[in-house]
Steps between C-alpha positions, in 0.01 A plus 500: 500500500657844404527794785319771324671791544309813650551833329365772717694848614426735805509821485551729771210801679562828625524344815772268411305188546553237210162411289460232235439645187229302470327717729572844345372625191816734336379854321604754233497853643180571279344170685600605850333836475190418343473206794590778750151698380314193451558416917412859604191511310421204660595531820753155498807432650767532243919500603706547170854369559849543339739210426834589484602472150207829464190261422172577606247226693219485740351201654247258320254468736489880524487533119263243482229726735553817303370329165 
């Protein structure tokens, strides 16, 4: 039987806590801001976060309540 091999990353929050990236949703700046409005209008918890290479992310399970 062959080990499959898992391919998965973490990335790392504001906070400096490690999340899997299968967890995060990444964003272009365009994304990001138009999220950022879409939370306010609806009065949902939204926490945009900054890798360290510069990308933009925010959680899935927050994306996921804002649409």
């Amino acid at each position: 039987m062959e080990k499959e091999e898992r391919k998965w990353h973490l990335v790392r929050n504001d906070n400096g806590e490690w999340i899997s990236d299968e967890n995060v949703v990444f964003l272009t700046k365009q994304e990001a801001r138009h999220l950022q409005i879409m939370a306010k209008l609806s009065r949902k918890p939204l926490s945009i976060q900054h890798s360290a290479d510069g990308e933009l992310w925010c959680y899935k399970h927050e994306y996921s309540l804002i649409y």
